[in-house]
C-alpha positions as semicolon CSV with decimal commas, in nm:
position;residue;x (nm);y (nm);z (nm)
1;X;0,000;0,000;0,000
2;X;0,273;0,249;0,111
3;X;0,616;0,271;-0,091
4;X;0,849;0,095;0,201
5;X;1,159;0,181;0,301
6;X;1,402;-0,096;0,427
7;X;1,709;0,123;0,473
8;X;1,641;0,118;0,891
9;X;1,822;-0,154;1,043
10;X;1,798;-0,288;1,436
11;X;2,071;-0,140;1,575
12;X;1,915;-0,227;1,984
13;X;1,709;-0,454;2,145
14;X;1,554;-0,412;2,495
15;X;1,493;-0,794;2,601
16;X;1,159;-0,926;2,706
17;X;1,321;-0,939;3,067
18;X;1,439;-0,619;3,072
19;X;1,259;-0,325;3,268
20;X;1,336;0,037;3,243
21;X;1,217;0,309;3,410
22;X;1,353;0,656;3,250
23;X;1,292;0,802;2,924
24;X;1,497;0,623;2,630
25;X;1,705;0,842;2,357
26;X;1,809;0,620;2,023
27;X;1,947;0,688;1,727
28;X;1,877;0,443;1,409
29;X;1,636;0,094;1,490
30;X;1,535;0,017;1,812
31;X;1,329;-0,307;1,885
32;X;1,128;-0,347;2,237
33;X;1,046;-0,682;2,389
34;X;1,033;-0,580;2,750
35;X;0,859;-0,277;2,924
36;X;0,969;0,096;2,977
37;X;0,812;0,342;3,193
38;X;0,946;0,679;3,050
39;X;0,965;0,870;2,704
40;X;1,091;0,625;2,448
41;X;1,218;0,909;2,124
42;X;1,430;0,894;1,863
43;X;1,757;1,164;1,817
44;X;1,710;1,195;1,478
45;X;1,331;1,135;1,413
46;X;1,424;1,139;0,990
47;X;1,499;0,751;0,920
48;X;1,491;0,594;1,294
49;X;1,269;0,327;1,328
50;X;1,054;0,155;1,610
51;X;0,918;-0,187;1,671
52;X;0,752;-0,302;1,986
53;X;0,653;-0,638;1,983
54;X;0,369;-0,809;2,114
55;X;0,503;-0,874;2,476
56;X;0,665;-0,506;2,511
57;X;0,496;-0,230;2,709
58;X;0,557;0,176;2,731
59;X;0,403;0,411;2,983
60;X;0,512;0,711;2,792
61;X;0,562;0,972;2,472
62;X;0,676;0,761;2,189
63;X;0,885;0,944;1,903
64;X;1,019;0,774;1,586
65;X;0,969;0,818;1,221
66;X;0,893;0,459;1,098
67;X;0,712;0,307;1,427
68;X;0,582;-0,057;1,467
69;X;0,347;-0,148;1,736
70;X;0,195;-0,521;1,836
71;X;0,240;-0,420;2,212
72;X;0,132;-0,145;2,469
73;X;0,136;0,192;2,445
74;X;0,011;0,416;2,752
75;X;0,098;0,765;2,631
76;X;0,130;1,008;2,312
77;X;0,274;0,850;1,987
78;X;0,455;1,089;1,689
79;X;0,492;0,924;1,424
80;X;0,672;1,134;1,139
81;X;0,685;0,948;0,877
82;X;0,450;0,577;0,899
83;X;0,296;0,412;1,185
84;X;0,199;0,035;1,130
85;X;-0,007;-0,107;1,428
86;X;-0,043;-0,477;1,391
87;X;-0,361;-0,684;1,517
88;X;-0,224;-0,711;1,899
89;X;-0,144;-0,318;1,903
90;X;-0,291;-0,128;2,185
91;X;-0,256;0,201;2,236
92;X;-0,378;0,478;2,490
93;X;-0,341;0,829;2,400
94;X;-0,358;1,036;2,129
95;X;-0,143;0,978;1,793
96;X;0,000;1,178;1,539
97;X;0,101;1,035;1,176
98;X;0,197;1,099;0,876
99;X;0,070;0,763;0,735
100;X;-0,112;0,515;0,886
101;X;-0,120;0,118;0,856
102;X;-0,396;-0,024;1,103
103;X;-0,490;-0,407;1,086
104;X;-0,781;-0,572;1,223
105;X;-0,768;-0,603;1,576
106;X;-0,554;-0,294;1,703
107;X;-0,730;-0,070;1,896
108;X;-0,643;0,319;1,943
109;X;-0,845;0,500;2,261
110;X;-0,788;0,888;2,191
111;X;-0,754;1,129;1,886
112;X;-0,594;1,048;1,592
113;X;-0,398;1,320;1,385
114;X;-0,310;1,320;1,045
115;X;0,000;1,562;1,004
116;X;0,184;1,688;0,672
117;X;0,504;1,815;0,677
118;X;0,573;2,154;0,738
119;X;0,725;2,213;0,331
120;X;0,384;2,095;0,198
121;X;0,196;2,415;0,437
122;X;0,459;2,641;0,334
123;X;0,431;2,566;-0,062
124;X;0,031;2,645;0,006
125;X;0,108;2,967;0,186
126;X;0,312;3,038;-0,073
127;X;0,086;2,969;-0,386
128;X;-0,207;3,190;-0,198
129;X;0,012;3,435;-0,146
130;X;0,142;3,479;-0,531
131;X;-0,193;3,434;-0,605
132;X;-0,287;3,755;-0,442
């Protein structure tokens, strides 16, 4: 449906037996198999990507440009690029994407936002303006 990039690689894992509590700074691919209470957000949101499997769990903001959810999400998710939430995805708070991917079965409890990117507002602005 959506022209995929596979240029993000894994670059970390957080084990299903691993607990952290404090927000979580990556750069790159980050997978999730345990649980973090804290902000989980990506350095540089342009190319980092996300997964949290079925078994992981987040109480917190969640910031990534390419993010996959099967788990838990208590808390605010930016997505700036895609956002895939697979059948087991649960997620409370509100989200923000720039595309969406939602299968049967994942449930979202708050708003959801569709975003563009700011040089798409500016090129409108800019057409009304020469318009004028």
């Amino acid at each position: 449906m959506f022209n995929r990039k596979n240029k993000s690689t894994i670059d970390s894992l957080i084990g299903l037996s691993t607990n952290i509590d404090g927000n979580l700074y990556f750069k790159g691919g980050l997978r999730i198999d345990g649980s973090v209470k804290g902000n989980v957000i990506a350095e540089d949101e342009h190319g980092s990507m996300l997964i949290i499997s079925e078994n992981a769990m987040i109480c917190g903001e969640v910031r990534a440009a390419h993010i996959v959810v099967d788990g838990s999400i208590l808390g605010p998710v930016f997505s700036s690029e895609l956002l895939e939430l697979l059948p087991k995805a649960r997620i409370t708070g509100d989200v923000h994407y720039k595309a969406l991917e939602m299968n049967s079965g994942a449930t979202v409890t708050g708003q959801l936002t569709h975003t563009q990117t700011s040089n798409s507002t500016e090129s409108v602005l800019q057409l009304s303006s020469s318009q004028a």
